[in-house]
C-alpha positions as a Markdown table, in Angstrom:
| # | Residue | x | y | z |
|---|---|---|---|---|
| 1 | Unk | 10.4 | -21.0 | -2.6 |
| 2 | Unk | 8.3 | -18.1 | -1.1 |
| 3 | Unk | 5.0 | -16.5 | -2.4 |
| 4 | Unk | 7.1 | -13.0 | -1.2 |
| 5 | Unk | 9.9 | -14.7 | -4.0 |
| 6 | Unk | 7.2 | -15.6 | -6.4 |
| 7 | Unk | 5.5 | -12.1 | -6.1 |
| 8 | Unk | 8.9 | -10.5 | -6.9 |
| 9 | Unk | 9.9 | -12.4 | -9.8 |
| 10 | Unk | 6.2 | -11.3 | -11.4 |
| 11 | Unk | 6.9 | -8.3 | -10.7 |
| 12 | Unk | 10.3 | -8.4 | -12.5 |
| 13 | Unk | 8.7 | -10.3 | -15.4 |
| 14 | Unk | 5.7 | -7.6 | -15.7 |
| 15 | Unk | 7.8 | -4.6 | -15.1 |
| 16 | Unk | 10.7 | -5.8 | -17.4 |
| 17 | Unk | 13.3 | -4.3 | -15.0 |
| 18 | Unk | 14.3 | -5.3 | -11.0 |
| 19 | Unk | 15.1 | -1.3 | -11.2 |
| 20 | Unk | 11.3 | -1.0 | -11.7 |
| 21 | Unk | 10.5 | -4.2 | -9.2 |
| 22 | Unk | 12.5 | -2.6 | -6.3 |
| 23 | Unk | 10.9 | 0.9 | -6.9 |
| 24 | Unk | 7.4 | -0.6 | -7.0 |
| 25 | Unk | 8.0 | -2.2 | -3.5 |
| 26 | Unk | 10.1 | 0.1 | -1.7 |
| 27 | Unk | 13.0 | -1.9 | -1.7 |
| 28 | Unk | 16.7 | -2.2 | -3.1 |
| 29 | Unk | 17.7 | -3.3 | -5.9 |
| 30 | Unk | 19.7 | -5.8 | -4.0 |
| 31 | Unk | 16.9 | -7.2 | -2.1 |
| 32 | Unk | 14.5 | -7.9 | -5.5 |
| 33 | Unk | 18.1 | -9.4 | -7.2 |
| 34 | Unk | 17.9 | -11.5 | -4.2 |
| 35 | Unk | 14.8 | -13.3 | -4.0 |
| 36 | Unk | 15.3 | -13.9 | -8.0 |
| 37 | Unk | 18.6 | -15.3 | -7.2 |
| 38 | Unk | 17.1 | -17.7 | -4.6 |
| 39 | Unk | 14.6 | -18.6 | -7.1 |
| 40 | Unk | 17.2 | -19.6 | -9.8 |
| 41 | Unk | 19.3 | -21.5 | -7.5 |
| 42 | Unk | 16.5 | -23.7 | -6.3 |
| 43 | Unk | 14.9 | -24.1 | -9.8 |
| 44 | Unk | 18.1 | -24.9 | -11.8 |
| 45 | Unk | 17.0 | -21.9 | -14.6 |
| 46 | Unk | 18.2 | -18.2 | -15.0 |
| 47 | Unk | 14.6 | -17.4 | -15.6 |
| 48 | Unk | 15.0 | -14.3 | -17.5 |
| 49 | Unk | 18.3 | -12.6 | -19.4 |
| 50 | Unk | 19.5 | -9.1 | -19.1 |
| 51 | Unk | 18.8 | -7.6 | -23.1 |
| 52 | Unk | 19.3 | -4.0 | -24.0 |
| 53 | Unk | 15.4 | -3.2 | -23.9 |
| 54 | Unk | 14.8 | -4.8 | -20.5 |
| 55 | Unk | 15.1 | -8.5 | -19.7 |
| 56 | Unk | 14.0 | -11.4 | -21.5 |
| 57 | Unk | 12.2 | -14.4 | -19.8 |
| 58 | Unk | 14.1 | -17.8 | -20.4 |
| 59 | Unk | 11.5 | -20.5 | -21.2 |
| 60 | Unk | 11.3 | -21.9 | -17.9 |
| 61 | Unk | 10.6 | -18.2 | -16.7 |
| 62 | Unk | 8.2 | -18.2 | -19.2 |
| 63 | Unk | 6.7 | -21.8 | -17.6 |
| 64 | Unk | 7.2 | -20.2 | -13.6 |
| 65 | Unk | 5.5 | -16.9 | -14.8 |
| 66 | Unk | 2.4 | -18.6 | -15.4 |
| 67 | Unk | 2.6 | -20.9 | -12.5 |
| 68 | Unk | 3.5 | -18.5 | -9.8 |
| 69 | Unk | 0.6 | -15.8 | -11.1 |
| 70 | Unk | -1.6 | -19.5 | -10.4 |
| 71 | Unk | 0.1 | -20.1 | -7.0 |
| 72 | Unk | -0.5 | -16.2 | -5.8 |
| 73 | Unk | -3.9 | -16.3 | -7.4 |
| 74 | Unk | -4.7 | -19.3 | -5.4 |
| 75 | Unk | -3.1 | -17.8 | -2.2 |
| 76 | Unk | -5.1 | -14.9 | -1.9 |
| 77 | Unk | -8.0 | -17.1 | -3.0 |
| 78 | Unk | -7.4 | -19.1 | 0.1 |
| 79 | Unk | -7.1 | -16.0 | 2.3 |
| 80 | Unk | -10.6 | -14.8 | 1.5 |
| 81 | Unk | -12.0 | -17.5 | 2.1 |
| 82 | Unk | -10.3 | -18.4 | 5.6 |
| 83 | Unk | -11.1 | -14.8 | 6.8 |
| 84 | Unk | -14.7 | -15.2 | 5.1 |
| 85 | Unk | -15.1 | -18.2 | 7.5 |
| 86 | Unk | -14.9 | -15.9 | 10.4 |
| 87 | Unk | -17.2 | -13.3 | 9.2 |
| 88 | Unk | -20.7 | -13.6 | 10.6 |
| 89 | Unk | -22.6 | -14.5 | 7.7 |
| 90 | Unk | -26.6 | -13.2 | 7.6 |
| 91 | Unk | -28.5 | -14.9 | 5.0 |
| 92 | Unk | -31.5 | -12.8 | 3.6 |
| 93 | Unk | -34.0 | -14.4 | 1.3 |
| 94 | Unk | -36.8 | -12.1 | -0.2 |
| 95 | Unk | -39.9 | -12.9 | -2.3 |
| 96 | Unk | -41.7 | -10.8 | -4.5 |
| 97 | Unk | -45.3 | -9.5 | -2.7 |
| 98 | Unk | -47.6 | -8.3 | -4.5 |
| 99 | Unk | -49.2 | -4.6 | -2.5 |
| 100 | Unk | -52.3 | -5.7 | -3.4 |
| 101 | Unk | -53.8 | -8.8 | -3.8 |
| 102 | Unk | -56.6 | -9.1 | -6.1 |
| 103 | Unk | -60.0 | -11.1 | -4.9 |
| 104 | Unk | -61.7 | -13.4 | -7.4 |
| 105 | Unk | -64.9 | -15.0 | -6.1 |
| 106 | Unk | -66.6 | -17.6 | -8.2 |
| 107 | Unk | -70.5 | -17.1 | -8.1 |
């Protein structure tokens, strides 16, 4: 199991169509029925059914949907941070000065 598998079958789920998934990457329809089909080998699930309308997420694509949008979100979390740890960081602290500071002598 990929994240470049997970991503596809999201984008299946969301689009409702591999049609729709293959023209959103660029790819063939072939290529987007193959990384489902990988998917639904190594999970034991079809994870969605073909319907008139579109397709229809089986409950375990309902369970991976929500998952995978985790795993990807977590991903892409860890890749911000990784490349944030190369950035040069510059720290800037500021305080509020007053422009003029007023003088109170006790007599």
């Amino acid at each position: 199991m990929t994240l470049t598998q997970l991503k596809v079958f999201l984008t299946v789920a969301r689009l409702g169509s591999v049609k729709a998934a293959a023209s959103s990457f660029g790819v063939t329809e072939p290529a987007v029925s193959g990384a489902v089909a990988v998917l639904r080998k190594e999970l034991g699930d079809p994870l969605f059914l073909r319907s008139g309308s579109g397709i229809a997420l089986t409950p375990g694509g309902r369970r991976l949907s929500a998952t995978a949008a985790e795993m990807l979100g977590l991903a892409a979390e860890t890749r911000r941070s990784v490349s944030d740890s190369h950035a040069p960081r510059l720290t800037v602290a500021a305080t509020p000065i007053p422009a003029v500071l007023p003088l109170f002598v006790s007599a």
